[in-house]
C-alpha positions as CSV (number, residue, x, y, z in Angstrom):
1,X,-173.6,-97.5,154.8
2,X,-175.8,-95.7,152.3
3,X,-175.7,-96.6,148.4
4,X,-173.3,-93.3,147.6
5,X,-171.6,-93.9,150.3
6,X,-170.5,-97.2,149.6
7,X,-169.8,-96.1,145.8
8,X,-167.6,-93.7,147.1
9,X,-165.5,-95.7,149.6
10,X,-165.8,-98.4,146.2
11,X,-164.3,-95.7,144.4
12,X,-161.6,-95.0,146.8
13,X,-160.5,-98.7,146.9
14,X,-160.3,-99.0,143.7
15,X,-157.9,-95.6,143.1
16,X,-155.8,-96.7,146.3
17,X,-154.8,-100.2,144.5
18,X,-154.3,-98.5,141.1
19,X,-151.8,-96.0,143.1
20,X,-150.4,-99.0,144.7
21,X,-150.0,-100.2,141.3
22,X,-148.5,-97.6,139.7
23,X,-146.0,-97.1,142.5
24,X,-144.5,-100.6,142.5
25,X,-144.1,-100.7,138.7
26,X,-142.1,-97.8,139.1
27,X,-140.5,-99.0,141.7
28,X,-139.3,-101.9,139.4
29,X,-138.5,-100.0,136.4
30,X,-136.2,-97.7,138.5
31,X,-134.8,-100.8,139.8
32,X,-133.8,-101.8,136.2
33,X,-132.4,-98.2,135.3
34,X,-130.1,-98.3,138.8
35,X,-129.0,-102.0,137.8
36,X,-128.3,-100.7,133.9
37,X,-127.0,-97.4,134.7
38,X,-123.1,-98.6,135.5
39,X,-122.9,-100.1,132.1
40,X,-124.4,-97.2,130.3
41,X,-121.9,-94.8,131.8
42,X,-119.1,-96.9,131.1
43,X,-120.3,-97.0,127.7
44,X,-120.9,-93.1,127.2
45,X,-117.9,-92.6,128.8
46,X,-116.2,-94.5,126.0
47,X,-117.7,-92.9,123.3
48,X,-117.5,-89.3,124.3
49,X,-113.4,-90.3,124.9
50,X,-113.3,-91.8,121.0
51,X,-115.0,-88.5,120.0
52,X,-112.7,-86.6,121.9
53,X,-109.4,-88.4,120.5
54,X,-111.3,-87.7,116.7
55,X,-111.5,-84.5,117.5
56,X,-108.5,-83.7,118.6
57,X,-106.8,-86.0,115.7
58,X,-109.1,-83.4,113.8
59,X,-107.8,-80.4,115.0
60,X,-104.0,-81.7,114.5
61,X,-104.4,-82.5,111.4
62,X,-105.9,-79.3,109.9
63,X,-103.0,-77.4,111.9
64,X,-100.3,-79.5,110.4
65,X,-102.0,-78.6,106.8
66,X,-102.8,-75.4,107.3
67,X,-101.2,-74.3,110.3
């Protein structure tokens, strides 16, 4: 193999493990979100109900004044 050739096929290598690299720490950190994700939708869930129950507390209480 000639100089350029082997630079090349060097070059190659190298972007092939750095793609290899890239995928499996993506792989992981996805793994983390799917593990985490249960959790975070319980707790969203919670807080959008308490918001909702404010809100509507809200909305009865301005009625009773000034409805």
């Amino acid at each position: 193999m000639s100089t350029p050739d082997t630079l090349l096929q060097a070059a190659l290598n190298r972007l092939a493990a750095r793609a290899s690299s890239s995928a499996i720490d993506a792989a992981a950190q996805l793994s983390l979100l799917a593990q985490d994700a249960p959790q975070k939708i319980r707790t969203d869930l919670q807080l959008f109900w308490e918001e909702v129950h404010a809100d509507g507390y809200s909305v009865v209480l301005f009625n009773s004044v000034f409805g």
